[in-house]
N, C-alpha and C positions, 0 to 999 in steps of 0.2 A: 951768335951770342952777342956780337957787339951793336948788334939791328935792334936786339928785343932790349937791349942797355938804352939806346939810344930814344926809340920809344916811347919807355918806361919815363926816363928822362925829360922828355918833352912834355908827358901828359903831367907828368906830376911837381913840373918845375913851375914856380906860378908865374914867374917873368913870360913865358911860353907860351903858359896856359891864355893869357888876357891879349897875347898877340895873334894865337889862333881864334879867339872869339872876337876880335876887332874884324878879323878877315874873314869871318862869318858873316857879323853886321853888316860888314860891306857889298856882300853879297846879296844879302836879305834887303838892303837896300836898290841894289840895281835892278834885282828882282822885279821891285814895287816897280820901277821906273820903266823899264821895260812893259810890265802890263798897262799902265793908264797907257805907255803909248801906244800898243797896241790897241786900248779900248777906243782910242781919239775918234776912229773911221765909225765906228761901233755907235760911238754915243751922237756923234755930229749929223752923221742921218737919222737917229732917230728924234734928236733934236729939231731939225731941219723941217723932216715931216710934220711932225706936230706941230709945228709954226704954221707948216702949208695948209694943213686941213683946218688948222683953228683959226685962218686969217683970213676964212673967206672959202677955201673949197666946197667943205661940207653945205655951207649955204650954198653954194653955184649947186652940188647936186641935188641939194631940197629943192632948191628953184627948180631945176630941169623934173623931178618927178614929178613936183605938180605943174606943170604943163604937159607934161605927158600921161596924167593919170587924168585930171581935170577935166577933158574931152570925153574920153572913156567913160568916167562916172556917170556923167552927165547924162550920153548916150543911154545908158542905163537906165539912169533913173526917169529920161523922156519916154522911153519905152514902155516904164512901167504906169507914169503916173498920165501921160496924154494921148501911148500907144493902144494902135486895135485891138491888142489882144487882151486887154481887160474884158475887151468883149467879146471873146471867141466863144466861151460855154453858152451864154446868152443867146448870142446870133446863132448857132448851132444849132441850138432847142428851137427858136423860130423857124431856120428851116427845116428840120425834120418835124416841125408841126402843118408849113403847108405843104410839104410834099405828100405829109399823110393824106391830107389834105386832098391834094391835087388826084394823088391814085383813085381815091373812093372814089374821085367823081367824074375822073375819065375812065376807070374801069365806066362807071353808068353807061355813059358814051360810047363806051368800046373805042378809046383814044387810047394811043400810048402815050403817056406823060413825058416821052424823049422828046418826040413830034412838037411840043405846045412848051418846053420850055430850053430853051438855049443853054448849054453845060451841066445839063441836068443829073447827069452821073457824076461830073464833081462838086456837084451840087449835095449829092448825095452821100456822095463818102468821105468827103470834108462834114460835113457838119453829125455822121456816124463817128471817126474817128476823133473830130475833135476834144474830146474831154481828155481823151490817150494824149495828145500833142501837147493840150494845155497843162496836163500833169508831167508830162518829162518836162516842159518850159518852167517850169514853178520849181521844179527840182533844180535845172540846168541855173536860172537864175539865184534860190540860194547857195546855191555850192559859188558862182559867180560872185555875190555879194558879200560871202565871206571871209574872201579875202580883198575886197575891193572898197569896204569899208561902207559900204551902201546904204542908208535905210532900205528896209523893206518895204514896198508900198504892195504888194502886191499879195491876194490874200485864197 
């Protein structure tokens, strides 16, 4: 009985009352204090960082991409715009024109066309399969260029 007096007493005495909510505040304030210091590690690296990558990193690794991309593109796009294979279907259709060519008219002879021309079998199935080659290349190339940021020259 004299715990729930006493209590009762404290909650409702106002001298009390303003001495337990000082020692609230106090609390409520160490609180705060406590957390920024906690945050200090928190916020000084991420401070830190952004200084590092805004003062210069992010250019060091723009720089390094194009130098490393730069070559690549290049390559690519010499490929497409001064390489042979612009003229693979072309060249192709010429040789599957003289070879037609060449059969008729050693068949005449009764020649084998092996005999009278040097690599004549990959002669022959290089310029059969080439349209198949140049169309997975034309593929293989835009799938290549779109992520490599390429013109297309190639048609």
């Amino acid at each position: 009985m004299n715990t729930k007096n006493t209590v009762f007493s404290r909650l409702f005495d106002a001298d009390k009352h303003r001495e337990l909510k000082l020692k609230e505040e106090k609390k409520v304030e160490l609180s705060i204090v406590d957390d920024l210091e906690n945050l200090y590690d928190d916020l000084n690296s991420a401070y830190e960082e952004a200084i590092y990558y805004s003062e210069g990193r992010l250019d060091d690794l723009a720089d390094e991409f194009v130098n490393i991309t730069t070559p690549i593109k290049n390559e690519i796009d010499e490929m497409a715009i001064n390489g042979n294979v612009r003229f693979l279907v072309e060249t192709a259709e010429n040789v599957q024109s003289l070879i037609t060519d060449l059969k008729q008219k050693a068949d005449d002879l009764g020649i084998d066309p092996r005999e009278l021309v040097t690599n004549y079998d990959a002669l022959n199935e290089m310029s059969l399969s080439a349209g198949m080659v140049y169309d997975e290349l034309i593929a293989k190339y835009r799938e290549t260029i779109s992520y490599t940021g390429n013109n297309d020259f190639l048609r």
